[in-house]
gemmi code that builds the backbone of each chain (N, CA, C; Angstrom):
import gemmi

chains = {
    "A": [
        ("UNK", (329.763, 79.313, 142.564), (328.326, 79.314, 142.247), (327.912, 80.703, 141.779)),
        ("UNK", (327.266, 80.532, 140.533), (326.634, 82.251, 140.219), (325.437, 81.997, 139.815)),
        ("UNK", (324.665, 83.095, 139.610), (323.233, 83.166, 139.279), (323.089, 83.347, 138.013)),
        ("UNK", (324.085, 83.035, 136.606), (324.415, 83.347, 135.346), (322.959, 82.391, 135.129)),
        ("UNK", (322.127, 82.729, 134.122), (321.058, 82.073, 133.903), (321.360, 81.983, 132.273)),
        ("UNK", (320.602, 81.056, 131.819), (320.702, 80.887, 130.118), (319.668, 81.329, 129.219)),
        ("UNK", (319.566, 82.558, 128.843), (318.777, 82.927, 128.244), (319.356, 83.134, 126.563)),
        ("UNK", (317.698, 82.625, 125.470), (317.894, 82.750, 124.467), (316.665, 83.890, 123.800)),
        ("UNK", (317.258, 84.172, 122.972), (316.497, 85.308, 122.091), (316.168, 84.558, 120.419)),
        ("UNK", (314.883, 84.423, 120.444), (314.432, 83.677, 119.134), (313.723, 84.392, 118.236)),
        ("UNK", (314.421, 84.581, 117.533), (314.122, 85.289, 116.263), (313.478, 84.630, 114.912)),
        ("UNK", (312.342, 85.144, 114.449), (311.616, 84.278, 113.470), (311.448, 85.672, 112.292)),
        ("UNK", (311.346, 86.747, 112.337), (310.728, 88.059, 111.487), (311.930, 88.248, 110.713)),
        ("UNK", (311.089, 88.352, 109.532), (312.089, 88.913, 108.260), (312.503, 90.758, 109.078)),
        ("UNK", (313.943, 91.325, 108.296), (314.035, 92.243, 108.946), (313.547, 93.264, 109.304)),
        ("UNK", (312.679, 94.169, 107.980), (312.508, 95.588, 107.814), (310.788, 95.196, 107.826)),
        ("UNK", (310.067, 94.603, 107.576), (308.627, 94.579, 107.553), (307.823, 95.137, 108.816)),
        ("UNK", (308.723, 94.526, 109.942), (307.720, 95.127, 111.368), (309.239, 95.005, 112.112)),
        ("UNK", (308.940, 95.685, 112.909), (310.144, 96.340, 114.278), (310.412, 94.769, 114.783)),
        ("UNK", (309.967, 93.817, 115.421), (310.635, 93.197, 115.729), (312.423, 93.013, 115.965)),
        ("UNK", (313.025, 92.442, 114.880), (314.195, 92.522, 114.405), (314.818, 92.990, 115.037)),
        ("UNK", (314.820, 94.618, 114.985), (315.631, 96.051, 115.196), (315.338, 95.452, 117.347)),
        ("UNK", (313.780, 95.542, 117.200), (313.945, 95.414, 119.034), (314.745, 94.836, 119.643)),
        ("UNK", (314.683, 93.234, 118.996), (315.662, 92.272, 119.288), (316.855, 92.680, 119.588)),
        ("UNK", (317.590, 93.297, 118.832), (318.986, 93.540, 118.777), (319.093, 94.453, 120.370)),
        ("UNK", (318.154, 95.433, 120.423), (318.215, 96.185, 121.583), (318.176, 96.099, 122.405)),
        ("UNK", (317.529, 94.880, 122.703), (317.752, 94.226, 123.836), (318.255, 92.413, 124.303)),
        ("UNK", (319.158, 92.590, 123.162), (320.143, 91.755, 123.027), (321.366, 92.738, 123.817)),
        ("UNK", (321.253, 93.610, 123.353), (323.013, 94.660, 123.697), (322.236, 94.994, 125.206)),
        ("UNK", (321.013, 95.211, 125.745), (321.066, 95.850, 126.594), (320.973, 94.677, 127.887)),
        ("UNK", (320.585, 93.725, 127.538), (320.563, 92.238, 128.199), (322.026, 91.845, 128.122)),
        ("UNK", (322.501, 92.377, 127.652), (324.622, 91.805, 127.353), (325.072, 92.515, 128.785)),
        ("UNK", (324.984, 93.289, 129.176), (325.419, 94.271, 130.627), (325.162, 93.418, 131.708)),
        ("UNK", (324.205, 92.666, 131.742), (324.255, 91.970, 132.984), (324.453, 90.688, 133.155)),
        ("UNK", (325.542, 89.990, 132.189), (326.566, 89.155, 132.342), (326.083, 88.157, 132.451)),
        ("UNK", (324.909, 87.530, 131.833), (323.938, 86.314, 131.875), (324.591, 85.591, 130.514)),
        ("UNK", (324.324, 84.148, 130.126), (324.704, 83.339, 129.153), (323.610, 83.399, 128.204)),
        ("UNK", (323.913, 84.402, 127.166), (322.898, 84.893, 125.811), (323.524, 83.995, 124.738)),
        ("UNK", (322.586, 83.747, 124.104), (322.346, 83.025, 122.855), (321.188, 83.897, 122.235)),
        ("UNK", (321.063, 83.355, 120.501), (320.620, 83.989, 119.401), (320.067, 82.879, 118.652)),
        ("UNK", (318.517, 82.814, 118.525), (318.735, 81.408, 117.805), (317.998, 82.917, 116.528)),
        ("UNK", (318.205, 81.729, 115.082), (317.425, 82.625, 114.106), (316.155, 81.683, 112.959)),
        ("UNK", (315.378, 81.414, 112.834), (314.669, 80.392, 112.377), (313.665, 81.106, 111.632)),
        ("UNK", (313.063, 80.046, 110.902), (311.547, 80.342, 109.896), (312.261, 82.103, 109.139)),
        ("UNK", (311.426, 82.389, 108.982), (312.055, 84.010, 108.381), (312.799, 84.936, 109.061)),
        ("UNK", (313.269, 84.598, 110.451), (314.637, 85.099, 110.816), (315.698, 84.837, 109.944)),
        ("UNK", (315.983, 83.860, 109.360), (317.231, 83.863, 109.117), (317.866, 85.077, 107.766)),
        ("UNK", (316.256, 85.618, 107.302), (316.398, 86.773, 106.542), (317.528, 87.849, 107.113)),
        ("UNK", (317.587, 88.099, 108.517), (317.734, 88.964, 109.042), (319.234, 88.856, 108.924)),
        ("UNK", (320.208, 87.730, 108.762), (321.520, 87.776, 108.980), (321.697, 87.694, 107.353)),
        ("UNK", (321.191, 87.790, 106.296), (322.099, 88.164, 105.395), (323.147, 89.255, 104.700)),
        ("UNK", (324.148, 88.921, 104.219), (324.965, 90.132, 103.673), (324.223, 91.024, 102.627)),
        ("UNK", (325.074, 92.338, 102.681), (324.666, 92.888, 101.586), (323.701, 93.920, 101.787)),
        ("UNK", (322.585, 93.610, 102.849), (322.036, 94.547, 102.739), (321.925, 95.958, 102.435)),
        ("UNK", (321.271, 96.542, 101.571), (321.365, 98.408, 101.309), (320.206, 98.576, 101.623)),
        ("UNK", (319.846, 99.451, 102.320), (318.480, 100.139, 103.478), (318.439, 102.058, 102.562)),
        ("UNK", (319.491, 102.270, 101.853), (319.755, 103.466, 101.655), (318.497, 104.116, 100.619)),
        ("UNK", (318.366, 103.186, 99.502), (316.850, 104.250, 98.921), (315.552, 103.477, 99.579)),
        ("UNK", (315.860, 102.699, 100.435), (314.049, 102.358, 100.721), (314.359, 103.533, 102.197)),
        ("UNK", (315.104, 104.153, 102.544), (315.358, 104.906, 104.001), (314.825, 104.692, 105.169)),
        ("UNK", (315.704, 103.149, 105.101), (315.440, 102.602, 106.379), (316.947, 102.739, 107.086)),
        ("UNK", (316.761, 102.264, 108.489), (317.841, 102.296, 108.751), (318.427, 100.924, 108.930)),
        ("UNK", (319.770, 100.696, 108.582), (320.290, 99.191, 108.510), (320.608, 98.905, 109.891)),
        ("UNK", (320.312, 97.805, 110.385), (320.927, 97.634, 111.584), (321.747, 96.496, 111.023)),
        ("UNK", (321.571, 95.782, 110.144), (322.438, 94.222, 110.248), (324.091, 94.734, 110.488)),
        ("UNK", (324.539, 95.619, 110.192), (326.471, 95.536, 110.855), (326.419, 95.237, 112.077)),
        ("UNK", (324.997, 95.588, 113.087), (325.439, 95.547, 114.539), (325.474, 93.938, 114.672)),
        ("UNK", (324.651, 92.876, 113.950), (325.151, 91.486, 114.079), (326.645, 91.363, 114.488)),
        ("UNK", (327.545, 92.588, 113.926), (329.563, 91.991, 113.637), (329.546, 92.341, 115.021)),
        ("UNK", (328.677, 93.034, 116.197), (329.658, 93.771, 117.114), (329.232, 92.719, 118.077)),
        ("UNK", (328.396, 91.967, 117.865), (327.500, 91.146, 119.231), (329.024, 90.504, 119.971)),
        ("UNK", (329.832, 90.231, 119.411), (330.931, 89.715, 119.832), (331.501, 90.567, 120.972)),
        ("UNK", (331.206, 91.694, 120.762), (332.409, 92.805, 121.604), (331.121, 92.561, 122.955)),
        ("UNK", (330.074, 91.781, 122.951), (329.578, 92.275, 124.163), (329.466, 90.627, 124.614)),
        ("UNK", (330.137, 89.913, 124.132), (329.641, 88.551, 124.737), (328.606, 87.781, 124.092)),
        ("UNK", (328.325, 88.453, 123.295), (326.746, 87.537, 122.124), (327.955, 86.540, 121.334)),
        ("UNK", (328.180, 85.472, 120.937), (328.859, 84.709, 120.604), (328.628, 83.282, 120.005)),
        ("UNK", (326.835, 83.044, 120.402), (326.242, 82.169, 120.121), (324.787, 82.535, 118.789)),
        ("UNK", (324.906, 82.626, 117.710), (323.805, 82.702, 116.905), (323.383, 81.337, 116.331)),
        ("UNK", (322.409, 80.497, 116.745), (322.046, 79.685, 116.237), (321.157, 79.913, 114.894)),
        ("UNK", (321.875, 78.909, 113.552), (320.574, 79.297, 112.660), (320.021, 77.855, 111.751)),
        ("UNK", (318.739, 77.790, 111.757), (318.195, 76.697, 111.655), (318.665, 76.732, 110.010)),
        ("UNK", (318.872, 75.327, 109.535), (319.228, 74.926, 108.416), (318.132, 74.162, 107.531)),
        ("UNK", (317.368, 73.969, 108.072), (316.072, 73.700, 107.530), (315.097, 75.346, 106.694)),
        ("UNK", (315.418, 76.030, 108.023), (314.880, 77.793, 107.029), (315.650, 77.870, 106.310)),
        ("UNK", (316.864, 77.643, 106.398), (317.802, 78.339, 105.283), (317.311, 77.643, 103.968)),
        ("UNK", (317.369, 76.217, 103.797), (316.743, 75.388, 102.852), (315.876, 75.678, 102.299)),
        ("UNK", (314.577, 75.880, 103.093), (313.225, 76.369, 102.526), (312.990, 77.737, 101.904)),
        ("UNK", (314.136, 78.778, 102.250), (314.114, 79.996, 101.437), (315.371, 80.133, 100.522)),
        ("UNK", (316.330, 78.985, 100.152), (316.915, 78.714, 99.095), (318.369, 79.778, 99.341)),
        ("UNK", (318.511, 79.716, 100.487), (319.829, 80.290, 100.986), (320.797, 79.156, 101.604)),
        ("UNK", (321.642, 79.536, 101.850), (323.103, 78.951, 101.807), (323.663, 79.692, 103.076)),
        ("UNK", (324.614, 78.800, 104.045), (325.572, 79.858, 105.216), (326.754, 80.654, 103.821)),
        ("UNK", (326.668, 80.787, 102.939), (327.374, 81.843, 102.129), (326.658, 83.188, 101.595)),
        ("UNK", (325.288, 82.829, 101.873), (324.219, 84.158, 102.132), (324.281, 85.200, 103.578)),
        ("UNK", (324.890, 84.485, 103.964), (324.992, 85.465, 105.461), (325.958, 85.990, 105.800)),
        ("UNK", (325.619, 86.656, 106.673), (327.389, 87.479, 106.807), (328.216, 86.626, 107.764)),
        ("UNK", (329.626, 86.837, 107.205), (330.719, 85.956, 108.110), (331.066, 87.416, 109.506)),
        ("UNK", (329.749, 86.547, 110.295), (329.996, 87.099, 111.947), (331.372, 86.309, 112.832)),
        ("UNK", (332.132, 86.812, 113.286), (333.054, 86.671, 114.177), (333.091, 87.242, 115.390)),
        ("UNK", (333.735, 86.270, 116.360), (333.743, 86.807, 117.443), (335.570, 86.452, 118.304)),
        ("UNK", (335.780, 87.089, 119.203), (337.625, 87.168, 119.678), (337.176, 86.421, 120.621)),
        ("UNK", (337.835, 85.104, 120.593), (338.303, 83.733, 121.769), (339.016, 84.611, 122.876)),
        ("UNK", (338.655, 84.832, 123.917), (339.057, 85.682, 124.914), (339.614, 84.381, 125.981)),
        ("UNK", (339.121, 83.724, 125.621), (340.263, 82.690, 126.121), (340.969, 81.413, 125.385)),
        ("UNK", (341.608, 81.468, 124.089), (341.814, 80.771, 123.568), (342.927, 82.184, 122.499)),
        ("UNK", (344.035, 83.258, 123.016), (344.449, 83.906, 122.507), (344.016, 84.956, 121.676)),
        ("UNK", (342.283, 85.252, 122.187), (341.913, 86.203, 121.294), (341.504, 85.743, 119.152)),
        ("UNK", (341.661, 84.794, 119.620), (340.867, 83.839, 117.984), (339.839, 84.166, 117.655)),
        ("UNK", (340.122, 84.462, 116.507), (338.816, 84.947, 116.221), (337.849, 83.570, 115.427)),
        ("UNK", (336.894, 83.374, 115.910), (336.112, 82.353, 115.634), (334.750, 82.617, 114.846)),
        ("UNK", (333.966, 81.760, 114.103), (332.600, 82.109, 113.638), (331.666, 82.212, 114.675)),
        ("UNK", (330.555, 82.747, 114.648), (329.536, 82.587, 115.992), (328.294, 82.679, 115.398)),
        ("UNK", (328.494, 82.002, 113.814), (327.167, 81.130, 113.750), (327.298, 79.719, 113.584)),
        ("UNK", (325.988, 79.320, 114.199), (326.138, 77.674, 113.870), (324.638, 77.646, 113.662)),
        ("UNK", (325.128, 76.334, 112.486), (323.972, 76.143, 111.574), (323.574, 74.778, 112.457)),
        ("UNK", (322.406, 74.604, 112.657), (321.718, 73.452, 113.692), (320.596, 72.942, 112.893)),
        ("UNK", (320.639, 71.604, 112.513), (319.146, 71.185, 112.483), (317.940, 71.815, 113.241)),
        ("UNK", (316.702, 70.997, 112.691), (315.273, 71.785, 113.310), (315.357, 70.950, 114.635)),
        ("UNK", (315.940, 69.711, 114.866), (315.856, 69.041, 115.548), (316.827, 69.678, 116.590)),
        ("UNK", (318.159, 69.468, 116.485), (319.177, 70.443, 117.127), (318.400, 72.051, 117.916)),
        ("UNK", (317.535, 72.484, 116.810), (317.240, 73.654, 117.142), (316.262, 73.374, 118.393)),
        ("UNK", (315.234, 72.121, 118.485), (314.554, 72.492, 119.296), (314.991, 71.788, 120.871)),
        ("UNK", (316.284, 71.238, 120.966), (316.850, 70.812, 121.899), (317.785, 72.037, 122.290)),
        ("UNK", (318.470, 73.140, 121.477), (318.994, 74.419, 121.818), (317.860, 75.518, 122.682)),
        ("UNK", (316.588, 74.813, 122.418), (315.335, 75.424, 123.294), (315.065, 75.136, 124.646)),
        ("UNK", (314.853, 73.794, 124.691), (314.611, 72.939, 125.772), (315.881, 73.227, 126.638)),
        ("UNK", (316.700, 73.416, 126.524), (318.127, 73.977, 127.373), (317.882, 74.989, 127.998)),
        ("UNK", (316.726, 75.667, 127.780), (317.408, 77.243, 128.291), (316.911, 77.704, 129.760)),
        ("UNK", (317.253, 78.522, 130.483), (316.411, 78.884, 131.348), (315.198, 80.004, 130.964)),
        ("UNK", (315.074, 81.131, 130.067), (314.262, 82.074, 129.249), (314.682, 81.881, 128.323)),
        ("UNK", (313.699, 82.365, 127.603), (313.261, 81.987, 126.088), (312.458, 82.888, 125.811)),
        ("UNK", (312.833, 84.358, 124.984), (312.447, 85.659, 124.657), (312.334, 85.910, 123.181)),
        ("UNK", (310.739, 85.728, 122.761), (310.820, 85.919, 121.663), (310.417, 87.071, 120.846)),
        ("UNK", (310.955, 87.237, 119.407), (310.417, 88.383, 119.067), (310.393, 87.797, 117.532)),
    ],
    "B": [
        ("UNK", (311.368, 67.849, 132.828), (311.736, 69.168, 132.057), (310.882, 69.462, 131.268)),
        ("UNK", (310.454, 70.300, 131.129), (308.993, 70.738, 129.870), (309.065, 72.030, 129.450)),
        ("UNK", (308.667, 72.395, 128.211), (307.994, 73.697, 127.998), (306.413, 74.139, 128.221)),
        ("UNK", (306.431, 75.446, 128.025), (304.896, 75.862, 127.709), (305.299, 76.552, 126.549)),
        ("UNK", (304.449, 76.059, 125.474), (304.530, 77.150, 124.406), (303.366, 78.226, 124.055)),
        ("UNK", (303.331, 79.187, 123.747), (301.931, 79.446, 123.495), (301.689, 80.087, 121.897)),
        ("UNK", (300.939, 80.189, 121.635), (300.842, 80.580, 120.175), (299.249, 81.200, 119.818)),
        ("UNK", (299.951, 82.637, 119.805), (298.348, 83.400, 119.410), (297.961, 84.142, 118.133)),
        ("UNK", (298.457, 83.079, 117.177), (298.111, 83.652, 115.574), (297.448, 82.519, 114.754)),
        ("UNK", (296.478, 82.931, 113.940), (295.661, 81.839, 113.247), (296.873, 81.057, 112.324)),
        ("UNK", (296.395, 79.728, 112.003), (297.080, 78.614, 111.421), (296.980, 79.033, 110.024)),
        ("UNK", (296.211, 79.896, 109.765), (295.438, 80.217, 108.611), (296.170, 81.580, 108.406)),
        ("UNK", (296.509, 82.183, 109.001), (296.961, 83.615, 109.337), (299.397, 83.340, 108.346)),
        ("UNK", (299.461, 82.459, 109.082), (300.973, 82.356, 109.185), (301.377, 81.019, 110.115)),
        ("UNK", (302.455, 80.939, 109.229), (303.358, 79.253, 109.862), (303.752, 79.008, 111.683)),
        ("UNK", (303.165, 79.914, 112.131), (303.749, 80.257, 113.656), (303.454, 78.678, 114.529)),
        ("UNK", (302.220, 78.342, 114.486), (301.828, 77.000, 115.134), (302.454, 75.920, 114.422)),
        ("UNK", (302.963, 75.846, 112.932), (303.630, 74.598, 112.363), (304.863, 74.885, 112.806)),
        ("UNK", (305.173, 76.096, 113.283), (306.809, 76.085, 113.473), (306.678, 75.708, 115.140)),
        ("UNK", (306.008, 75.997, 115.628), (305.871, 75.683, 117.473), (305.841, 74.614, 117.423)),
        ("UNK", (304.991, 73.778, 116.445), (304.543, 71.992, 116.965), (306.103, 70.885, 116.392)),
        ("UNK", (306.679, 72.053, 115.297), (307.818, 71.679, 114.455), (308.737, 71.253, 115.840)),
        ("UNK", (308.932, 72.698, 116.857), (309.995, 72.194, 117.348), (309.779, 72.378, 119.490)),
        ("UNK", (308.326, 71.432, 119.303), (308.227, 71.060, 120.657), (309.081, 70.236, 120.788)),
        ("UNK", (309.027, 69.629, 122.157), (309.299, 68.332, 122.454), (308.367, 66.989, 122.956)),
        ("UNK", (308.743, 66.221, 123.114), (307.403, 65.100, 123.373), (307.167, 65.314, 124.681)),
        ("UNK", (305.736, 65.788, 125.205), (305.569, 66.211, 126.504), (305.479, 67.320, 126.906)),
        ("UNK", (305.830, 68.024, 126.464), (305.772, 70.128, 126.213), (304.161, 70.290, 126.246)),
        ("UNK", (303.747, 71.108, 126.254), (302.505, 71.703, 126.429), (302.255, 72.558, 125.233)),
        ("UNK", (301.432, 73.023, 124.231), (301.224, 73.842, 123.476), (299.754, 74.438, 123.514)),
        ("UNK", (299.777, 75.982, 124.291), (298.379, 76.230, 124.909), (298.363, 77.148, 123.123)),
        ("UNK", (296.933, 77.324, 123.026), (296.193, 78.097, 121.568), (295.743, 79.478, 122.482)),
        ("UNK", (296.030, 80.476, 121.923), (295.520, 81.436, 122.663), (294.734, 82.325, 121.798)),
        ("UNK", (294.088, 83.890, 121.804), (293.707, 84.676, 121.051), (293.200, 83.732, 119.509)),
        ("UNK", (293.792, 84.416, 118.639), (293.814, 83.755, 117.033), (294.276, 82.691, 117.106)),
        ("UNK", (294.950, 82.072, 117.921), (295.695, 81.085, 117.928), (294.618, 80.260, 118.000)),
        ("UNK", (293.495, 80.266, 118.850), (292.656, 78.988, 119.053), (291.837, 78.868, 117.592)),
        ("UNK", (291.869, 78.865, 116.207), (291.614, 78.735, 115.611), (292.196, 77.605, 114.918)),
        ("UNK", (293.503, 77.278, 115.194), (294.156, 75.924, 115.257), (294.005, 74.821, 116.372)),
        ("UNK", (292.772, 74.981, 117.023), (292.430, 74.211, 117.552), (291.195, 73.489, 117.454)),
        ("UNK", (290.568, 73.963, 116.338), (289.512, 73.378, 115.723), (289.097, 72.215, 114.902)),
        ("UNK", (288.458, 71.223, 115.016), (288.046, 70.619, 114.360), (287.635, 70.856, 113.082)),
        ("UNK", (287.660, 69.950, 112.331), (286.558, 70.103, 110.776), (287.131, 71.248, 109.609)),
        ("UNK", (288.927, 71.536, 109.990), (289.186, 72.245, 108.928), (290.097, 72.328, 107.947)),
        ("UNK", (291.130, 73.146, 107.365), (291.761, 72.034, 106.725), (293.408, 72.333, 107.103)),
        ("UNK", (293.086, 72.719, 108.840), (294.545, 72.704, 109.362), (294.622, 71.239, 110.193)),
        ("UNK", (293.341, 71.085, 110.925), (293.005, 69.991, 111.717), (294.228, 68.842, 111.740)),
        ("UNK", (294.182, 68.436, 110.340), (294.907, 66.755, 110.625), (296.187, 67.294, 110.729)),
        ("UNK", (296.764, 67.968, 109.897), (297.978, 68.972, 109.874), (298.791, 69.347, 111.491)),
        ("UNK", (297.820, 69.874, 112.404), (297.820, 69.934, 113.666), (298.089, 68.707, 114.786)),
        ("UNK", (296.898, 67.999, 114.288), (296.597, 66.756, 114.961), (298.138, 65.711, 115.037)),
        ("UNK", (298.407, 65.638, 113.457), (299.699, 64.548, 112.761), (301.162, 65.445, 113.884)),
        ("UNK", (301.095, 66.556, 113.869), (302.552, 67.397, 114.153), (302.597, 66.974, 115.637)),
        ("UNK", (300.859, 67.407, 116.334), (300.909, 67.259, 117.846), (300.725, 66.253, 118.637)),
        ("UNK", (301.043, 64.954, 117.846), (300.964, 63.651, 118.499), (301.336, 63.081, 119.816)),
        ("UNK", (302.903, 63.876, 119.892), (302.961, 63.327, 120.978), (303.364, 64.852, 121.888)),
        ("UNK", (302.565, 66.156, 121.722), (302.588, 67.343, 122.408), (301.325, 67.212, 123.201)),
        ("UNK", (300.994, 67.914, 124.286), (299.807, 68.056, 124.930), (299.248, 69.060, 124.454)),
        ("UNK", (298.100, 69.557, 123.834), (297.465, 70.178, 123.519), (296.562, 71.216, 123.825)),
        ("UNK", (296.052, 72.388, 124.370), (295.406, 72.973, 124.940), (294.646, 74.394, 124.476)),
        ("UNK", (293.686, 74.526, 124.312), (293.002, 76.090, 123.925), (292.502, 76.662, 125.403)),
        ("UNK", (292.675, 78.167, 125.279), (291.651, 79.017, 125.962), (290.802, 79.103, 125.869)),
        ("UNK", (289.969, 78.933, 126.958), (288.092, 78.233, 126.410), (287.442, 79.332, 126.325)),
        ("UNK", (288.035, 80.839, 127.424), (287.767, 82.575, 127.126), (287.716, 82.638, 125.498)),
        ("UNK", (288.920, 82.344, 124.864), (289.170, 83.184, 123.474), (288.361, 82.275, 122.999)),
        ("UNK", (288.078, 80.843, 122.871), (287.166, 80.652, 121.767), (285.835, 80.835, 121.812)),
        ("UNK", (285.225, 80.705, 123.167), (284.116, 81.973, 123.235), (284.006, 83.319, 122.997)),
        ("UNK", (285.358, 83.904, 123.076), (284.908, 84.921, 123.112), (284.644, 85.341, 120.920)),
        ("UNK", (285.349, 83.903, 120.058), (285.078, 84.258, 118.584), (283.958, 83.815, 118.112)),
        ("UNK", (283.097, 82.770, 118.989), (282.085, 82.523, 118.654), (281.905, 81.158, 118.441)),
        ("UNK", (283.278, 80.803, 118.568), (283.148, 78.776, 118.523), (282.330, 78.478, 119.582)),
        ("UNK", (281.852, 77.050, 119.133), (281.073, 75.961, 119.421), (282.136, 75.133, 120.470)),
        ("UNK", (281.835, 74.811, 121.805), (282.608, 74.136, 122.006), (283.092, 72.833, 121.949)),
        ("UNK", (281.883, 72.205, 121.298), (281.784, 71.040, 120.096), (283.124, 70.892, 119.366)),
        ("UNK", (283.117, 72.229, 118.576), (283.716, 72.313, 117.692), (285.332, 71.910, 118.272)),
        ("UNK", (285.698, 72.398, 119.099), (287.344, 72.117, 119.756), (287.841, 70.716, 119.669)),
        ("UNK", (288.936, 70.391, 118.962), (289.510, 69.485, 118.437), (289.594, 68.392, 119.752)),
        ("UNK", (289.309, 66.941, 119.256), (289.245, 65.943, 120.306), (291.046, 65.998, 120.392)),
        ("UNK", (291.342, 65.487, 121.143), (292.647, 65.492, 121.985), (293.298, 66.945, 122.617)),
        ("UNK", (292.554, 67.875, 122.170), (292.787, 69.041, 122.303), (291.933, 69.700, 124.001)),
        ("UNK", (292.466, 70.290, 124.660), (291.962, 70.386, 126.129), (291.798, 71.855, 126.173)),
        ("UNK", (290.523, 71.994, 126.877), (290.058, 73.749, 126.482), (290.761, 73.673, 128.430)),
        ("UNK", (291.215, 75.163, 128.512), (291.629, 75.355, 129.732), (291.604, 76.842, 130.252)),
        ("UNK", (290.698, 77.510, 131.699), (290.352, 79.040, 131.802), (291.676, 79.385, 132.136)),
        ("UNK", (291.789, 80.841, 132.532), (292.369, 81.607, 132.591), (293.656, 81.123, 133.614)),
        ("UNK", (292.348, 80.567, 135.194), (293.906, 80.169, 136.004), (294.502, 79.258, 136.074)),
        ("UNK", (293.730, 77.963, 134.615), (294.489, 76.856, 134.531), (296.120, 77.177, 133.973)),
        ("UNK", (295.615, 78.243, 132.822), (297.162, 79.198, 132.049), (298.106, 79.490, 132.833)),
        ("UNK", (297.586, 80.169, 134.054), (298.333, 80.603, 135.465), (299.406, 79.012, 135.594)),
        ("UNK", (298.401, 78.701, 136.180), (298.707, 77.140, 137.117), (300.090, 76.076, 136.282)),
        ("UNK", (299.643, 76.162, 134.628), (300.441, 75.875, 133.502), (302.039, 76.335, 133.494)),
        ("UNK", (301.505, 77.807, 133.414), (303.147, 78.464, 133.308), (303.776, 78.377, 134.730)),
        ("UNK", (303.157, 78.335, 135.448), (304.326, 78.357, 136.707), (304.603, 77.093, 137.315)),
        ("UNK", (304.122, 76.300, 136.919), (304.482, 74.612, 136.717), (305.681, 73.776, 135.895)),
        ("UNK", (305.655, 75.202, 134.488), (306.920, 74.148, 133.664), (308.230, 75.087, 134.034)),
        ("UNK", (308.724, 74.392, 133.462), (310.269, 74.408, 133.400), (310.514, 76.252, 132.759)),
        ("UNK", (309.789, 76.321, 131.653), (310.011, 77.518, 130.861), (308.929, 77.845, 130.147)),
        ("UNK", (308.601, 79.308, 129.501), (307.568, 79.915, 128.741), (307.892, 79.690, 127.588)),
        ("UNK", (307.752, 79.444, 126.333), (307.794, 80.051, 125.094), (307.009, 80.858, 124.716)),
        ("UNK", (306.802, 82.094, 124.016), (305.702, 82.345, 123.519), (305.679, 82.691, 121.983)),
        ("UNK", (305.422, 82.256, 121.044), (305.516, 81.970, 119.417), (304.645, 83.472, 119.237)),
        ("UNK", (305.416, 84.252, 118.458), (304.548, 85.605, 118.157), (304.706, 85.628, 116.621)),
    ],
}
model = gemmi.Model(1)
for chain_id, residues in chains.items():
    chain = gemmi.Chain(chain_id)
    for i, (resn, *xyz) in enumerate(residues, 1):
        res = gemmi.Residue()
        res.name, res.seqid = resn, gemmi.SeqId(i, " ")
        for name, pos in zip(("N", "CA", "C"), xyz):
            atom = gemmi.Atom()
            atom.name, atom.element = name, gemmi.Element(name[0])
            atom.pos, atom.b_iso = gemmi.Position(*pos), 0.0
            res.add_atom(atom)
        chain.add_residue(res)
    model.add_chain(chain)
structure = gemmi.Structure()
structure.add_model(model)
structure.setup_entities()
């Protein structure tokens, strides 16, 4: 028996417009330390936030999207992303970056750790959770 | 099993309440808070929009915030339930979980 609780982090904000985003991530990594069952959902203009490619370099911002690749090294392993946003802003799972994460029990495999979910899917990935932290 | 969702940005403002009512569940709670209770109004042209999504959601405004913008309490959408401060209390520590749509 453990006290592992299921918490998700729901992300709706395009990246660079308002802090959101960047917070998220921070306390995604800093919520990873205490060994709870994290999930990532990304929806409505979140799903801006996981595309490739980004350059932050002449608008001088700072990029955070590489830290999406590391969520793996801390146990983040679950990014849900609604396929209905992706639709409505005319993106594709080939717009986003190919996030991976190491099967730590399955030989270290490296696996995808996004999944694309209906709106419907998405709002039953809600109703699951024990918190539900949005930004 | 239920949610509470809450949502405190005008309907008019951004998609935040079509995306909350998008992905309640039947029986969830969706309280209007701040700006938010502006989607809880009658006579406008989010109304049926609201009404059609939240059919089978329970519905609820802060009866503080829409006094405090100047609504009529006339005006508050029929199926829609105005509720004070420690009904909000009484709400969240009743369901299952918080959402809060920002």
């Amino acid at each position: 028996m453990s006290d592992v609780k299921k918490f998700l982090y729901v992300n709706r904000k395009a990246p660079y417009g308002t802090i959101y985003a960047q917070e998220a991530l921070e306390v995604v990594l800093i919520g990873a330390a205490f060994d709870q069952d994290v999930a990532m959902a990304f929806l409505d203009d979140g799903v801006f936030q996981l595309t490739k490619g980004q350059d932050t370099k002449e608008a001088g911002l700072k990029n955070f999207s590489p830290t999406f690749r590391a969520l793996g090294d801390y146990e983040v392993t679950k990014l849900y992303v609604e396929q209905e946003s992706l639709d409505e802003r005319g993106l594709t799972l080939d717009d986003l970056q190919d996030i991976q994460y190491e099967d730590e029990d399955d030989d270290y495999e490296e696996k995808p750790s996004i999944i694309v979910v209906s709106r419907a899917a998405m709002a039953d990935v809600m109703a699951d959770q024990d918190v539900v932290l949005s930004f | 099993m239920s949610t509470l969702h809450t949502v405190n940005k005008s309907p008019f403002q951004n998609q935040t309440l079509i995306s909350c009512l998008g992905h309640a569940k039947a029986g969830d709670s969706v309280l209007m808070i701040e700006d938010g209770v502006y989607g809880a109004m009658s006579g406008n042209a989010m109304s049926e929009v609201v009404a059609g999504l939240g059919a089978n959601i329970k519905l609820f405004v802060l009866g503080a915030d829409v006094a405090a913008r100047g609504i009529d309490a006339g005006r508050v959408a029929e199926g829609v339930t105005s509720v004070n401060y420690e009904e909000f209390v009484g709400m969240a520590a009743s369901c299952d979980r918080v959402q809060n749509w920002l």
